[in-house]
N, C-alpha and C positions, 0 to 999 in steps of 0.2 A: 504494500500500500504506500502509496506517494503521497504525501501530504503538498498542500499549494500554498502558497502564502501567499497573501494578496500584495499587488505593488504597493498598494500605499502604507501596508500595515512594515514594509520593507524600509520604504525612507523614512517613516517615522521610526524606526529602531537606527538605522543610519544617523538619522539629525541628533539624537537622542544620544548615541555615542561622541556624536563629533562637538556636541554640545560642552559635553562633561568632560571632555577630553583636550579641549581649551581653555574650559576652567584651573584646571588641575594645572596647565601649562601656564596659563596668567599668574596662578599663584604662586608657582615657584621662581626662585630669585636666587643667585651666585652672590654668597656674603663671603668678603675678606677680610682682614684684620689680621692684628700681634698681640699676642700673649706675652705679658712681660709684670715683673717687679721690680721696685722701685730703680728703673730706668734700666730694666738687665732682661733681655729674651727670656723664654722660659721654652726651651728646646723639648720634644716630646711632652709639653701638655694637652692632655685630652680635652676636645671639641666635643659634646652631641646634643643628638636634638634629644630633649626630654621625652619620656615617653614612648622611644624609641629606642631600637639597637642601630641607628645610622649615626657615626660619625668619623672622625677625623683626628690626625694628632701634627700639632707641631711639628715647622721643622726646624732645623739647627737654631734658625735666626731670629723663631718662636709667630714666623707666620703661618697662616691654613688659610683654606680653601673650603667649602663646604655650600651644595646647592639644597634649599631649604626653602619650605613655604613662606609665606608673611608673616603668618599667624603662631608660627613655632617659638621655641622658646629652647634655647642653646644655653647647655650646663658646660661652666669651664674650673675644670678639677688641673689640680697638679700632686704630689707627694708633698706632704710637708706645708700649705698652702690650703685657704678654706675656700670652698668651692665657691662661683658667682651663677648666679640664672640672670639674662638677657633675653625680653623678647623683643623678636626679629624684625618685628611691622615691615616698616620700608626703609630700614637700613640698608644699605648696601656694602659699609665698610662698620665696622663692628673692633676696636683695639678697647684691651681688657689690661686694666694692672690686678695683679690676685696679692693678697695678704699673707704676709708667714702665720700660721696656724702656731700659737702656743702649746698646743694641747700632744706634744711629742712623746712618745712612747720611751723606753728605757732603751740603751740601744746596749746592746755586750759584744765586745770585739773580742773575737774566736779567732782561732788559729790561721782558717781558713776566709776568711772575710768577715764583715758585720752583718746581726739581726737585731732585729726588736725583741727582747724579752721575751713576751707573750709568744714569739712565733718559734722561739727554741726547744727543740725536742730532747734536747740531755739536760745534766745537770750543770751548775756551773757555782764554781766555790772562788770566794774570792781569799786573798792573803793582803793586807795592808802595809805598807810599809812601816807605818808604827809599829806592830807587831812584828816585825823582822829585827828593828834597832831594836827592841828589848833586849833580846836573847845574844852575848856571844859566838856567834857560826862564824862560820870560814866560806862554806859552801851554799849554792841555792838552796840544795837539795835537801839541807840539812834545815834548813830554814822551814821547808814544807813539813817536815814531820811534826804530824800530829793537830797540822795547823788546818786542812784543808779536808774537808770528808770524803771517806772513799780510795783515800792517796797513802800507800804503805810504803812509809820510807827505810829499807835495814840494810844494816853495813853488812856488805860483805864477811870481814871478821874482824875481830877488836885491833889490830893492829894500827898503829896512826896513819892517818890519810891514806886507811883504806877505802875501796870503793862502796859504791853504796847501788841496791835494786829497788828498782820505781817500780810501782803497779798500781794503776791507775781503776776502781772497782776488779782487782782482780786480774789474773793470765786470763785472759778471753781470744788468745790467736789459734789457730788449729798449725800453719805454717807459717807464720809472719812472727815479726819477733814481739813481745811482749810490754817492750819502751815503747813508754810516751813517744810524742814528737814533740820536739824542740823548738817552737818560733819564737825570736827574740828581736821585735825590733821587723816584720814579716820575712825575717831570715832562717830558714832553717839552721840547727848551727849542731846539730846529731843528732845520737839517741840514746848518749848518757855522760854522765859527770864522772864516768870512772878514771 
């Protein structure tokens, strides 16, 4: 069975699309601008439209490009910085300064680079340097004992300036060796005081 459509009932679906489909084209609009703080690019900050997954990020020089209705409303986030909403009417250039955010998390420098606190999945003991001048030592090594949890410092054998075995919660290597690693300063510098 063939169904017929009738011609008219043809160009009013035609005008019907062509209609909504210049709409949609009027209302969108190509917004430029720079992302920056107080007078400094702000390289890879995020652009988008709210409400949306469409958007954009900075580039080096903390410019973007981003094609966007009238009516939208553009969220500018960075790390570290409190986010702005901007809507877009008939803007066509759009430059944003964004604020340092106070509200900074705890940051602990790892052996391996930095995180925030919260996003650390081990443990992490600190040693203060007050607590190191109290004691008499010679050695780092000697300095940790006892001071830091989880950290077993024992001589070798009572001999003077003999060496000393680290074990950091325990031998956990099956073929690797059992020392710590050493970063001092992000130098590695061994894997022991012996």
């Amino acid at each position: 069975m063939i169904l017929q459509v009738p011609p008219n009932l043809r160009r009013v679906c035609f005008l019907a699309i062509l209609i909504f489909s210049s709409i949609t084209i009027a209302n969108a609009q190509t917004v430029k601008g720079t992302v920056s703080s107080e007078g400094e690019p702000l390289p890879g900050a995020s652009v988008s439209i709210k409400g949306s997954s469409k958007g954009t990020s900075t580039d080096f020089d903390g410019n973007y490009t981003i094609n966007v209705n009238s009516g939208a409303t553009l969220v500018f986030s960075y790390v570290g910085f409190s986010s702005k909403e901007v809507v877009v009417g008939n803007q066509l250039t759009i430059n944003l300064s964004l604020d340092p955010d106070n509200q900074l998390d705890e940051i602990v420098v790892i052996g391996y680079g930095t995180q925030r606190k919260s996003d650390l999945t081990g443990s992490v003991s600190t040693v203060k340097a007050e607590s190191i001048t109290q004691n008499p030592v010679s050695r780092v090594d000697q300095a940790l004992q006892g001071r830091a949890s989880g950290v077993q410092v024992t001589q070798v054998s009572g001999a003077p300036g003999a060496g000393t075995v680290i074990r950091v919660r325990g031998g956990n290597s099956i073929t690797g060796s059992n020392e710590p690693l050493w970063v001092i300063d992000g130098i590695v510098v061994g894997t022991s005081f012996n």
